[in-house]
C-alpha positions as CSV (number, residue, x, y, z in Angstrom):
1,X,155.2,145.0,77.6
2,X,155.8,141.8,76.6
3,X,156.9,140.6,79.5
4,X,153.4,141.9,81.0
5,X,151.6,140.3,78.4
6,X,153.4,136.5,79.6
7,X,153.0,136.9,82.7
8,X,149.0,137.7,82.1
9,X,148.5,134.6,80.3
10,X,150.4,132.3,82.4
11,X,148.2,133.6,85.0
12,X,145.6,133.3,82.9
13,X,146.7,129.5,81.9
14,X,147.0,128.8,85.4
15,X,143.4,129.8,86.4
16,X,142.4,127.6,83.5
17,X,144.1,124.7,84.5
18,X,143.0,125.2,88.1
19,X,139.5,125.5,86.8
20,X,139.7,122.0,84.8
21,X,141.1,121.0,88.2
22,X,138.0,121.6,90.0
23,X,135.3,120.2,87.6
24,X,137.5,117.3,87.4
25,X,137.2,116.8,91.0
26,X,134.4,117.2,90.7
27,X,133.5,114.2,88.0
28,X,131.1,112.1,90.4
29,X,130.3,108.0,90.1
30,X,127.6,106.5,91.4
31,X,127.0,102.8,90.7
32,X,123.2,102.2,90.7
33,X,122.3,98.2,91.2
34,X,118.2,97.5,89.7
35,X,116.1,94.8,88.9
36,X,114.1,94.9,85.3
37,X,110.7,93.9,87.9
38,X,111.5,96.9,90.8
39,X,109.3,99.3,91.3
40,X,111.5,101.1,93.3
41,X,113.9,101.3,91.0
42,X,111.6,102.7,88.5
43,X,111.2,105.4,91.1
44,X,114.3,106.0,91.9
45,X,115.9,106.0,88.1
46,X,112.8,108.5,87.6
47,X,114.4,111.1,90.3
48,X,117.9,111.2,88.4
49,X,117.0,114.0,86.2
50,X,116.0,115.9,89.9
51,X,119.5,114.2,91.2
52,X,121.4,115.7,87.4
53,X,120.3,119.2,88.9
54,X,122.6,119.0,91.6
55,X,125.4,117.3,90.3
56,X,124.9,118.0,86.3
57,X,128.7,115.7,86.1
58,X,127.2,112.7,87.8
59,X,127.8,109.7,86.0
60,X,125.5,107.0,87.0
61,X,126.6,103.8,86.2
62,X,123.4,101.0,85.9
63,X,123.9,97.5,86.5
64,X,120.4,94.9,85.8
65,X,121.4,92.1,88.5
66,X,117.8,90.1,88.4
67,X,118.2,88.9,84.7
68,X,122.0,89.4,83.9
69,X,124.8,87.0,85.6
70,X,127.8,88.8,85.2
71,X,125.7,91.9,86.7
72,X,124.6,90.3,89.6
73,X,128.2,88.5,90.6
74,X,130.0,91.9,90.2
75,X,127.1,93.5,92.4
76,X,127.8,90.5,94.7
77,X,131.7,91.3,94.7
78,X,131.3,95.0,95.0
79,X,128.9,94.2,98.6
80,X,131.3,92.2,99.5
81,X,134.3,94.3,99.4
82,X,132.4,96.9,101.4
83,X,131.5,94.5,103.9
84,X,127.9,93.5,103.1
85,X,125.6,91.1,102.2
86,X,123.6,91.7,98.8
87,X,120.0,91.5,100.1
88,X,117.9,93.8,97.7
89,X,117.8,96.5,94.9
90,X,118.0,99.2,93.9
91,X,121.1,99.0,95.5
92,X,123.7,102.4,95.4
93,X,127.2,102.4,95.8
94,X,128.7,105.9,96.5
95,X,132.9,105.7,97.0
96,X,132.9,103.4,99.7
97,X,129.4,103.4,101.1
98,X,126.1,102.0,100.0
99,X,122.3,102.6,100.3
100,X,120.1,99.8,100.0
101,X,116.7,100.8,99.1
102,X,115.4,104.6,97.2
103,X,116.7,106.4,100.0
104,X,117.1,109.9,98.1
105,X,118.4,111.9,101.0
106,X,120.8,109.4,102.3
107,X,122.1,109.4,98.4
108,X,122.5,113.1,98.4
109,X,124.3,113.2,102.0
110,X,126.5,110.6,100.4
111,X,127.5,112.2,97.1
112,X,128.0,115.2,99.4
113,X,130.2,113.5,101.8
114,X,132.5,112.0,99.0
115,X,132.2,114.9,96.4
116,X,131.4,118.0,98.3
117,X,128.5,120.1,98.0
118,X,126.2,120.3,94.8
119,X,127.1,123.1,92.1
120,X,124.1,124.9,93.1
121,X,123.2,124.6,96.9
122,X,120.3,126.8,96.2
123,X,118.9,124.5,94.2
124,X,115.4,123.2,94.8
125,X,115.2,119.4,94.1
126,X,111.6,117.7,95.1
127,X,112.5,114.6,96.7
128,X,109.7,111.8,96.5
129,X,108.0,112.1,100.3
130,X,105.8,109.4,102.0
131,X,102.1,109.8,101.6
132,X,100.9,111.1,105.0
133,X,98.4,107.8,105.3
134,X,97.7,105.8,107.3
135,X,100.7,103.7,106.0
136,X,102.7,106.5,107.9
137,X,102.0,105.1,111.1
138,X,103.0,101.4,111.0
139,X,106.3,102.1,109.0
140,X,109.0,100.2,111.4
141,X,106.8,98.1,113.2
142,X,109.0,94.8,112.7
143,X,109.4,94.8,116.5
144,X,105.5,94.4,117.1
145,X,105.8,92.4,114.5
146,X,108.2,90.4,115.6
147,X,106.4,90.0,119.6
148,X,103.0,89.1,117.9
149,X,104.7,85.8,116.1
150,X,106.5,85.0,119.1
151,X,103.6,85.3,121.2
152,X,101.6,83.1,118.9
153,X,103.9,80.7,118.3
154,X,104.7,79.6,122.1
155,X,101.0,79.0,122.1
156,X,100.8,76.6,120.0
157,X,99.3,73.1,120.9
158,X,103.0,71.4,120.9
159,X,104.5,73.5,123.1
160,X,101.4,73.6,125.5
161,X,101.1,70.1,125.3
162,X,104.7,69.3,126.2
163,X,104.7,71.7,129.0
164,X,101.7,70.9,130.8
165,X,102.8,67.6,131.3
166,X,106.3,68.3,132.6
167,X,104.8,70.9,135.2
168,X,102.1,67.8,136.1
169,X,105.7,65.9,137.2
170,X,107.0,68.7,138.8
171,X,104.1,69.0,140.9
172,X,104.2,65.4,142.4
173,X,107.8,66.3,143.3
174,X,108.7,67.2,147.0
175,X,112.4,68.8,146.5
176,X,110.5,72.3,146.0
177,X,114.5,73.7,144.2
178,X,114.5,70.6,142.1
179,X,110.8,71.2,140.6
180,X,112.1,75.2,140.0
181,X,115.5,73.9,138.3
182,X,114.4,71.3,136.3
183,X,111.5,73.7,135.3
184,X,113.4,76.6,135.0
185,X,116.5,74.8,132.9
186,X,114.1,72.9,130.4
187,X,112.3,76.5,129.4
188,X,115.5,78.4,129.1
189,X,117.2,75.8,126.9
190,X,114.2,75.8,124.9
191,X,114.5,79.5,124.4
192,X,118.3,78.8,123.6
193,X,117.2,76.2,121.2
194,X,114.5,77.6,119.4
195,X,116.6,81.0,118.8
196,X,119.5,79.2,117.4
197,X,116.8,77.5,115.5
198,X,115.2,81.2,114.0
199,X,119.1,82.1,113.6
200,X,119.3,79.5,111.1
201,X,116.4,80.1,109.2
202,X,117.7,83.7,108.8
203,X,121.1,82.9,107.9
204,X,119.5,80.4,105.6
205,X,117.5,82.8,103.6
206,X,119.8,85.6,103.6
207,X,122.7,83.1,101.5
208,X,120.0,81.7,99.4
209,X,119.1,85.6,98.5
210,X,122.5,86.2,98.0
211,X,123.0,83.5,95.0
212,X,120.0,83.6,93.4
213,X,118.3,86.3,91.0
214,X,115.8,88.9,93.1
215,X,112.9,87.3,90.4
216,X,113.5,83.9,91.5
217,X,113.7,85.1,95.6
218,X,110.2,86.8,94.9
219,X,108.7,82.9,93.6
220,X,110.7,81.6,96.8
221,X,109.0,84.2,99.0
222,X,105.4,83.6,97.3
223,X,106.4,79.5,98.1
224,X,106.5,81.0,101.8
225,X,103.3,83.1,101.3
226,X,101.2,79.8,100.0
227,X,102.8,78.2,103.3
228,X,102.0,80.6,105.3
229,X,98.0,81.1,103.9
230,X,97.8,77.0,103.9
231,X,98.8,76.8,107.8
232,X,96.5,80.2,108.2
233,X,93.7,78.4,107.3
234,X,94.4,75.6,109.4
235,X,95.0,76.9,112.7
236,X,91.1,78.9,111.7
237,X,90.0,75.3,111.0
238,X,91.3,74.0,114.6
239,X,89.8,77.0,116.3
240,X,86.2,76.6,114.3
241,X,86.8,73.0,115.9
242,X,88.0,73.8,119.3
243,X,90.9,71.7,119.2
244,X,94.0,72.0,121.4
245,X,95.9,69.0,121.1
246,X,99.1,68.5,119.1
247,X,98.5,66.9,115.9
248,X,102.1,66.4,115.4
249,X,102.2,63.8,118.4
250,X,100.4,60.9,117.7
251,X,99.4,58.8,121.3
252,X,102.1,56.3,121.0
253,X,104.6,59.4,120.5
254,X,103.0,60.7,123.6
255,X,103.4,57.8,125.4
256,X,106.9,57.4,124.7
257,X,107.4,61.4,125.8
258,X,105.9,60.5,129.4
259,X,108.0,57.4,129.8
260,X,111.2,59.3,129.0
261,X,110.1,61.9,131.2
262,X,109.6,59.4,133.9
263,X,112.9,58.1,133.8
264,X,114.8,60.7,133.6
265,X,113.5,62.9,136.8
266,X,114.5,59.4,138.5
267,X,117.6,59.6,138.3
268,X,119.4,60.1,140.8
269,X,122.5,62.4,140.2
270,X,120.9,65.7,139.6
271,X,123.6,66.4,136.5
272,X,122.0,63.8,134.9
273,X,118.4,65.0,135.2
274,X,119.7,68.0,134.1
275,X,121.6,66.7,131.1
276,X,118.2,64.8,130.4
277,X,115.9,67.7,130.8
278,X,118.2,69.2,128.1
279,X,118.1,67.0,125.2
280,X,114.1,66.6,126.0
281,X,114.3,69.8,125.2
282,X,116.4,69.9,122.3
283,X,113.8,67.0,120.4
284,X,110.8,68.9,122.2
285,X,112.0,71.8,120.1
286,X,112.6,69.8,116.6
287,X,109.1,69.1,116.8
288,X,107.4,72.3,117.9
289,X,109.3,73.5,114.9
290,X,106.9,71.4,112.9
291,X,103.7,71.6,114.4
292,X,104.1,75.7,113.6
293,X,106.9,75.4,111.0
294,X,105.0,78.0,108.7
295,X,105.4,80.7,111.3
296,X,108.9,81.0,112.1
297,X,109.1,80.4,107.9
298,X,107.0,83.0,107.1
299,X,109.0,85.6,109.7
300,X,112.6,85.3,109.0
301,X,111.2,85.3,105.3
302,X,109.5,88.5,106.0
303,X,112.5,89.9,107.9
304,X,115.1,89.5,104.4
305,X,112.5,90.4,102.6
306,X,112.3,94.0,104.6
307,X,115.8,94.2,103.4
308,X,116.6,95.3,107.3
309,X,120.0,96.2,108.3
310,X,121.5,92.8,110.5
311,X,121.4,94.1,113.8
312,X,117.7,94.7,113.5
313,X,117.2,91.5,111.5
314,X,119.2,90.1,115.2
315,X,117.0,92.5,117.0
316,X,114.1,90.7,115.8
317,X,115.3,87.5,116.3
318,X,115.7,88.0,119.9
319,X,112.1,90.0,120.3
320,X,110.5,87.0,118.9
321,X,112.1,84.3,120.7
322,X,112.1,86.3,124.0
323,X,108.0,86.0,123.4
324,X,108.2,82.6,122.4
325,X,109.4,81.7,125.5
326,X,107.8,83.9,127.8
327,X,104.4,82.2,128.0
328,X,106.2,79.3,129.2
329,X,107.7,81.5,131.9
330,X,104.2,82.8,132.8
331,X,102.6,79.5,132.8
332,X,105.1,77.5,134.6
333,X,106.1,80.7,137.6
334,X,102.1,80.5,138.3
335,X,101.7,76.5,138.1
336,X,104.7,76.2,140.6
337,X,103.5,79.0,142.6
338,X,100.4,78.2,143.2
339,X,101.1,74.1,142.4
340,X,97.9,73.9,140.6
341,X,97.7,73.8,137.0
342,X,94.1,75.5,137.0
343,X,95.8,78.8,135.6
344,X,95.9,77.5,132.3
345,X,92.8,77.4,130.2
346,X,92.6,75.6,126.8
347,X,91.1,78.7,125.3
348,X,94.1,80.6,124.9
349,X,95.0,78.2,122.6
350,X,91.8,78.7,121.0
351,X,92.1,82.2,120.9
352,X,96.0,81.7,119.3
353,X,94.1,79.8,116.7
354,X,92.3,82.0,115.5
355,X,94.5,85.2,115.9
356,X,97.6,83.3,114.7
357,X,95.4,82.3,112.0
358,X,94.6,85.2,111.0
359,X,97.5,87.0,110.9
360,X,99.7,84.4,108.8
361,X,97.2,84.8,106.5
362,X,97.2,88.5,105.6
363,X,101.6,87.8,106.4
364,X,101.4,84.6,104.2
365,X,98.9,87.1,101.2
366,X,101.4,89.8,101.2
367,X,104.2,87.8,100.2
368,X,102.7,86.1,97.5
369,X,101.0,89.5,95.9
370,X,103.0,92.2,96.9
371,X,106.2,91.5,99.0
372,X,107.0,94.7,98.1
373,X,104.3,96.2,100.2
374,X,104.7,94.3,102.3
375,X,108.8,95.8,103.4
376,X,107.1,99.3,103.3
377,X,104.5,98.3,105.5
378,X,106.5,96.8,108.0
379,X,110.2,98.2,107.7
């Protein structure tokens, strides 16, 4: 009997121990990364009783990274480690993975991945939906986004300006393969140059996002927005005034552009032209960039401050300069076509004005009033 009795309770002891086993398998961390400003972290922080129903062990550890130092450089070490960049909060780190952004079923897929099912799969947990607005339909438009700016941009009066008058000396050329070389290498470098150019703006805003606390990003995206609103209402101004020309270039600068141009489609080895063509286009570019600095500002702002994963931040690199450039295709196939320059009108750039215009302002309002927004909208 007594032998029955031991061998009951180590059983017994045994199913206990296996039991303490499993709930402490079953302890679950979740490091939660928040701003004190975030309204999305508000949300999400309000969905952890929801979240507590499923996994009643959780133990969510909060980190404030917008007002506390130490906070921010261990969120910046823990990114790091996992192969990221820290762009935005509320940030969630789940065993080795993260979600940036309330993303409440890609939280419970994680926790699920690394800690098994929830203790009750028949639990009912409301997760926070999107309202079926009209908000609904222009979520992950960043590409259209992206093509619109681009388009805009290659309109503007620098670019035009510089272009028209290489294709007038391409015309007065008789090697017809020389005119479509030269023309062809000068608007591809320029599309090199100008993406490389957007690549650095990026990169640029991305490390400075990194260092510096997510309050003091949302004052350097509201420096953006004013930019943005303050070139918005220029371009309106030109088109009220029906200007095309480059205000950049002043006529001497212009001079000196033709006269460079001059001598370098004399030369005679064609490497040379070629080697010319390139660095025109390399200074060409430098000071497109400031004749419609805002909007490449204002768009590889807007793309951090979607908090998009890189290869769509990439993605819309390459949209946007692929319709920066492709006016310049259009314009110069159907100049050397046709070899009249009569396809090009100078309302277009009107018409840029005032849609460019426009749409830098509502970009350039957003991020100075509700960036926030503004990445729903959009992202």
């Amino acid at each position: 009997m007594k032998k029955l009795l031991f061998g009951l309770g180590f059983v017994l002891l045994g199913f206990l121990g296996t039991t303490n086993n499993v709930q402490a398998q079953r302890a679950v961390t979740m490091e939660f990364y928040h701003g004190a400003e975030c309204p999305h972290c508000h949300e999400e922080r309000q969905w952890f009783p929801e979240l507590k129903k499923m996994y009643p062990d959780i133990q969510i550890k909060e980190f404030e990274v917008w007002h506390n130092p130490q906070n921010k450089a261990l969120w910046t070490q823990r990114m790091r480690e996992l192969g990221m960049v820290p762009t935005g909060v509320p940030t969630n780190i789940i065993g080795n993975e993260a979600i940036v952004g309330f993303n409440a079923p890609g939280i419970l897929a994680l926790l699920e991945k690394h800690f098994g099912p929830p203790l009750d799969p028949k639990a009912k947990v409301e997760i926070p939906k999107e309202n079926d607005s009209w908000k609904k339909y222009l979520t992950s438009s960043w590409p259209a986004m992206a093509f619109m700016l681009g388009i805009l941009d290659g309109f503007n009066p620098c670019a035009m300006w510089t272009l028209l008058i290489l294709i007038g000396f391409l015309l007065s050329m008789e090697n017809k393969k020389r005119r479509w070389w030269i023309g062809g290498i000068f608007v591809g470098s320029s599309a090199l140059l100008y993406g490389l150019a957007l690549l650095a703006y990026l990169f640029g805003f991305i490390e400075v996002s990194s260092w510096v606390a997510g309050s003091v990003m949302g004052w350097i995206f509201r420096l953006v927005g004013v930019l943005a609103v303050g070139t918005g209402l220029l371009s309106l101004k030109n088109w009220l005034k029906k200007g095309v020309e480059c205000d950049v270039r002043g006529m001497e600068s212009k001079q000196k552009f033709r006269n460079k141009l001059s001598e370098i489609l004399a030369r005679e080895k064609f490497i040379l032209v070629i080697a010319g063509v390139v660095g025109l286009a390399l200074s060409v570019n430098a000071i497109e960039l400031l004749c419609s600095f805002a909007i490449p500002t204002a768009f590889t702002a807007t793309l951090v401050n979607l908090k998009l994963p890189l290869w769509q931040q990439l993605s819309a690199i390459g949209i946007y300069d692929f319709a920066y450039i492709l006016d310049d295709v259009l314009v110069l196939v159907i100049a050397l076509w046709t070899m009249s320059l009569k396809v090009f009108s100078p309302k277009i750039v009107q018409i840029s004005h005032l849609i460019g215009g426009l749409l830098l302002l509502v970009l350039g309002l957003f991020l100075i009033f509700d960036p926030q927004f503004l990445a729903e909208l959009i992202g």
